[in-house]
FIMIPA-451026 format. One record per residue: residue in one letter; x, y, z of N, C-alpha, C in turn. Coordinates in steps of 0.05 Angstrom, whole numbers, plus 5000, padded with zeros to 4 digits. Layout:
N
NULUM   resn     nu     nv     nw    cau    cav    caw     cu     cv     cw
NULUM      A      X      Y      Z      X      Y      Z      X      Y      Z
...
//
This chain:
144
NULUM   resn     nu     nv     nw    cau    cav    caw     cu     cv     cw
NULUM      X   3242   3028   7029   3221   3009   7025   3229   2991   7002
NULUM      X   3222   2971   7005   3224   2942   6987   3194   2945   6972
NULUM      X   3193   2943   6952   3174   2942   6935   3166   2920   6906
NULUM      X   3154   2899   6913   3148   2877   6891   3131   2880   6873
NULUM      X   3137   2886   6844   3113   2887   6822   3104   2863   6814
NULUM      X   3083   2859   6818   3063   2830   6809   3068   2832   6783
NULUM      X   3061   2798   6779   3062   2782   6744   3049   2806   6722
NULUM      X   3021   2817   6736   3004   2829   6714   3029   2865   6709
NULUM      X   3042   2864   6724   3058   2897   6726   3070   2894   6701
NULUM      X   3069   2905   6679   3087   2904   6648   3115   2918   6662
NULUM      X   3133   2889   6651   3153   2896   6656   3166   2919   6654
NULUM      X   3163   2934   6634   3178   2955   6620   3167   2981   6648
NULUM      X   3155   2975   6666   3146   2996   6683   3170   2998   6712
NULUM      X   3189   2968   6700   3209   2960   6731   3237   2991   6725
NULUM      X   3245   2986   6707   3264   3008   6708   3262   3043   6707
NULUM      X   3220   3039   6694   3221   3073   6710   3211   3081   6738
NULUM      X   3211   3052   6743   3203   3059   6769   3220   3056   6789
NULUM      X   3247   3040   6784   3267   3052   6798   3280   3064   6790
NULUM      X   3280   3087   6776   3285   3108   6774   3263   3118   6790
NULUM      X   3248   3126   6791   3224   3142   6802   3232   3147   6837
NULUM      X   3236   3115   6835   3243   3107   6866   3268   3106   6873
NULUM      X   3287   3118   6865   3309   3113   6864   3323   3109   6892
NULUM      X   3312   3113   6916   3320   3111   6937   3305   3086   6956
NULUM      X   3297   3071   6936   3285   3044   6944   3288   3024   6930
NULUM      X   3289   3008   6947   3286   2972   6928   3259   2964   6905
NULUM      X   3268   2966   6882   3242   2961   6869   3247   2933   6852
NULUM      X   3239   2909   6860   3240   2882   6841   3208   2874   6822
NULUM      X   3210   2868   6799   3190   2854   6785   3196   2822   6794
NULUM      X   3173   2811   6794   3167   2787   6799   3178   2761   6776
NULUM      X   3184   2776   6761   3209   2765   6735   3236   2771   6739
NULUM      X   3244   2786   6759   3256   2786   6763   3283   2772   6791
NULUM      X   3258   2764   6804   3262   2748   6827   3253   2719   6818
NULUM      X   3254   2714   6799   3245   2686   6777   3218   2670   6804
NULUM      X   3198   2689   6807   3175   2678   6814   3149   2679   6787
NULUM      X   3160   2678   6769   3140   2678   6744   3123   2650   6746
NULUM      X   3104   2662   6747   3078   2643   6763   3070   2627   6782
NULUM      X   3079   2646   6799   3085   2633   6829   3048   2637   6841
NULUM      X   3039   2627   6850   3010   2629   6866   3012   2649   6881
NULUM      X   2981   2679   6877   2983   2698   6895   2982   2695   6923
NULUM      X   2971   2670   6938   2978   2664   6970   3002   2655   6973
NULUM      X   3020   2648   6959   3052   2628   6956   3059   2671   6954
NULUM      X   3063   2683   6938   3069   2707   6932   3067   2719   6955
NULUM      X   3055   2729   6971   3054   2742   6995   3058   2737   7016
NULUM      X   3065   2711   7021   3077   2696   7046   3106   2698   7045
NULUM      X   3119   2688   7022   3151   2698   7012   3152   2725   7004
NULUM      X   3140   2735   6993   3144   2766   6991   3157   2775   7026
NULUM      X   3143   2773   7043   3149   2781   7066   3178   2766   7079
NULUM      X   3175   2746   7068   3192   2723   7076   3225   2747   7067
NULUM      X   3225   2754   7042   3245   2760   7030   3242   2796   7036
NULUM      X   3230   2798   7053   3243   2829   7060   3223   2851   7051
NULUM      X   3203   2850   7031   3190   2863   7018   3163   2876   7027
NULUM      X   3166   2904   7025   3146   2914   7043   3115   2918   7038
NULUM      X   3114   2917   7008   3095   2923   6989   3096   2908   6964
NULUM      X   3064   2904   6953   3067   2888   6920   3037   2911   6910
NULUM      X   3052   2915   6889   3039   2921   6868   3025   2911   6846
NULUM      X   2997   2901   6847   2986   2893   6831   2959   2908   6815
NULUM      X   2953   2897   6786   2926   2904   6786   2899   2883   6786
NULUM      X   2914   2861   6803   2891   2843   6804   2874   2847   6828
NULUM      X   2856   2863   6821   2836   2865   6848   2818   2842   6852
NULUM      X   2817   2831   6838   2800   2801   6843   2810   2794   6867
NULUM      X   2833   2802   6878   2850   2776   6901   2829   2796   6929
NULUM      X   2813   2810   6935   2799   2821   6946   2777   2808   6955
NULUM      X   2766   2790   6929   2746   2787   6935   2748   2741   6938
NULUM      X   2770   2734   6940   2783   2704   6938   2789   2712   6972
NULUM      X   2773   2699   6994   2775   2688   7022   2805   2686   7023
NULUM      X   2817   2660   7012   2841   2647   7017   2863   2675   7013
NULUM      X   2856   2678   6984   2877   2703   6981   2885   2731   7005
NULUM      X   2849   2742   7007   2852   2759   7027   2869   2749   7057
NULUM      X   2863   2726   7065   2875   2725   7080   2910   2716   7085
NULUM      X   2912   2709   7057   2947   2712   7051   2949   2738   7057
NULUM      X   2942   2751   7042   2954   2779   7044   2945   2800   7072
NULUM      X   2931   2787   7091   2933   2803   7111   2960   2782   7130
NULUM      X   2961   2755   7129   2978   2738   7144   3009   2752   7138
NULUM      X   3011   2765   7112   3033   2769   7107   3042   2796   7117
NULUM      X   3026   2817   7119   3025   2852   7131   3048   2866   7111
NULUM      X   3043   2862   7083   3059   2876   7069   3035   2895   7053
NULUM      X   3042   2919   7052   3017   2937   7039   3020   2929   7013
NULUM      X   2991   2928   7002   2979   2920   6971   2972   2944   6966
NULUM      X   2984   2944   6938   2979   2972   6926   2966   2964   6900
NULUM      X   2942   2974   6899   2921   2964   6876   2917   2978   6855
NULUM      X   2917   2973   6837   2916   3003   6810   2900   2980   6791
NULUM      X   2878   3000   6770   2869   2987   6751   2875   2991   6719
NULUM      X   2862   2972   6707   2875   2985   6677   2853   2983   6655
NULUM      X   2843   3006   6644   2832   3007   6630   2831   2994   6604
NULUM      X   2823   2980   6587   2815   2964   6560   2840   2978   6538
NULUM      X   2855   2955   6522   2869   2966   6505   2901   2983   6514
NULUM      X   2914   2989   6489   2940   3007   6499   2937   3028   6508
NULUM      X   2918   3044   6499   2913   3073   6512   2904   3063   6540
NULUM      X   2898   3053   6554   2898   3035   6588   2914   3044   6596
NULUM      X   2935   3024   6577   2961   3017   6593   2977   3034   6594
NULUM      X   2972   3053   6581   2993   3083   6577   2973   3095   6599
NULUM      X   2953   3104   6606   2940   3109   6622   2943   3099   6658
NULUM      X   2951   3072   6655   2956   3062   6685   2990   3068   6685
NULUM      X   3000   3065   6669   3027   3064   6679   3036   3096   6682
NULUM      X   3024   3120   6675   3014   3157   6678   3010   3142   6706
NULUM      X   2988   3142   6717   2979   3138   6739   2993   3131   6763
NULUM      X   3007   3110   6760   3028   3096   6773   3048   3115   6775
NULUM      X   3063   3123   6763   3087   3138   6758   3088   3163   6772
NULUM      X   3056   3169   6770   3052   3202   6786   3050   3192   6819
NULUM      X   3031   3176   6817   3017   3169   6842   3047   3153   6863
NULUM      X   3065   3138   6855   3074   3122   6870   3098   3136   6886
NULUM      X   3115   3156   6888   3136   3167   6901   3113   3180   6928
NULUM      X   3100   3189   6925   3086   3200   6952   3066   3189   6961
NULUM      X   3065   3161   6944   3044   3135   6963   3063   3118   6985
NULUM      X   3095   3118   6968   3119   3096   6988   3124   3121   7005
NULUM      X   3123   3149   7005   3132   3164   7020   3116   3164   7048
NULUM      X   3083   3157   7042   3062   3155   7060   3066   3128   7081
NULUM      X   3076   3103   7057   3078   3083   7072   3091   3073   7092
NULUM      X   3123   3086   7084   3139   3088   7098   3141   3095   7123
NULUM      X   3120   3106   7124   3112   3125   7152   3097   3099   7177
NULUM      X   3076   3078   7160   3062   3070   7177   3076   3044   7193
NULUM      X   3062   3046   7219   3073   3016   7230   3058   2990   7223
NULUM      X   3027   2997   7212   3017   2976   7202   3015   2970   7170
NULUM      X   3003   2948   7167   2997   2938   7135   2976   2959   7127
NULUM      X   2975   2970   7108   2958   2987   7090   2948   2980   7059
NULUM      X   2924   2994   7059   2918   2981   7027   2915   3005   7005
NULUM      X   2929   3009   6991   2920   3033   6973   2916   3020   6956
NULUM      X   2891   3043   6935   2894   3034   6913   2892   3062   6897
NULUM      X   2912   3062   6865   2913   3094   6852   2898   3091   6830
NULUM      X   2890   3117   6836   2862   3122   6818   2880   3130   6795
NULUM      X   2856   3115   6772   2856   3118   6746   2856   3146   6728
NULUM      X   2879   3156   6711   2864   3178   6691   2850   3173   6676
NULUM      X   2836   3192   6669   2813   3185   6659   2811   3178   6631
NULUM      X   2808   3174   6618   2810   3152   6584   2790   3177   6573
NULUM      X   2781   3197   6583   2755   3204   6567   2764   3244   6557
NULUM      X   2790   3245   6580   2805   3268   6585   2824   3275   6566
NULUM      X   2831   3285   6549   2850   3293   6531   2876   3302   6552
NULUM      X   2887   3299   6550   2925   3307   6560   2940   3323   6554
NULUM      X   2931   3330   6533   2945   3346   6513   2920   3377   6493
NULUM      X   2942   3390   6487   2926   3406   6462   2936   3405   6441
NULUM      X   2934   3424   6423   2942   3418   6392   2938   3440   6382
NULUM      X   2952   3455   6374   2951   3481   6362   2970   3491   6337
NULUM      X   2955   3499   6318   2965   3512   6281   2973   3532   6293
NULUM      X   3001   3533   6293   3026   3556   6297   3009   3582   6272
NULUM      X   3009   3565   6252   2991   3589   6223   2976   3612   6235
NULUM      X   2961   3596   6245   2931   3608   6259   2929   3619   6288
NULUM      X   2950   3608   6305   2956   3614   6334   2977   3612   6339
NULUM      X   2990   3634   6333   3023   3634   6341   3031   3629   6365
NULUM      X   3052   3609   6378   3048   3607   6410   3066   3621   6417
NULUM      X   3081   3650   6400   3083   3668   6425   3090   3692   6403
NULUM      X   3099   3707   6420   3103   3735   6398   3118   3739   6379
NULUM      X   3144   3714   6390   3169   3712   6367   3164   3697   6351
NULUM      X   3146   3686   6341   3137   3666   6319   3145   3676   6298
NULUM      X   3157   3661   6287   3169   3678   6255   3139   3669   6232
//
């Protein structure tokens, strides 16, 4: 699979994601020097140039007539993810992304038609982690 990351995709997400994807084409949209290219201009050449899928988090283009119908004229699956307020978001969507996307292209790959996903958000309200005084709770028996 060919895979295009939209303008809003932080760059820094292109090289772990091909790694992630290592068995696919993964380009940022800076990197195909379309840096502010129009999202109906975007999805007509997206297809044009081979690309099976774009990754964005502009869900607005859902609810823009013209847009939706670029992006069905073009039959490349849109993969939609959102981002929560601030850096903890963005550390949050790009978790998201990273987990979610090897067995979303695995799914896609499968279909004959255009598809729309979109990956759900972790949750901002969920801790990730724990935190524990070795002093007070040794984490295991050999604790000196």
């Amino acid at each position: 699979m060919k895979l295009l990351l939209d303008e809003d995709v932080p760059l820094p997400l292109l090289e772990l994601l091909r790694h992630v994807l290592a068995d696919h084409e993964v380009d940022h949209v800076y990197s195909v020097q379309w840096k502010g290219k129009q999202d109906r201009d975007l999805y007509r050449d997206s297809r044009r140039r081979g690309y099976d899928a774009v990754l964005t988090n502009n869900l607005r283009q859902l609810n823009d007539p013209d847009e939706c119908t670029a992006i069905k004229k073009s039959g490349v699956h849109l993969i939609l993810y959102e981002t929560p307020d601030g850096l903890r978001g963005l550390a949050l969507a790009s978790a998201a992304i990273c987990a979610a996307i090897r067995p979303l292209v695995g799914r896609l790959v499968t279909r004959d038609r255009q598809h729309i996903a979109r990956i759900r958000s972790i949750s901002p309200t969920v801790e990730r982690f724990t935190l524990v005084d070795p002093a007070l709770d040794p984490p295991s028996p050999y604790w000196p």
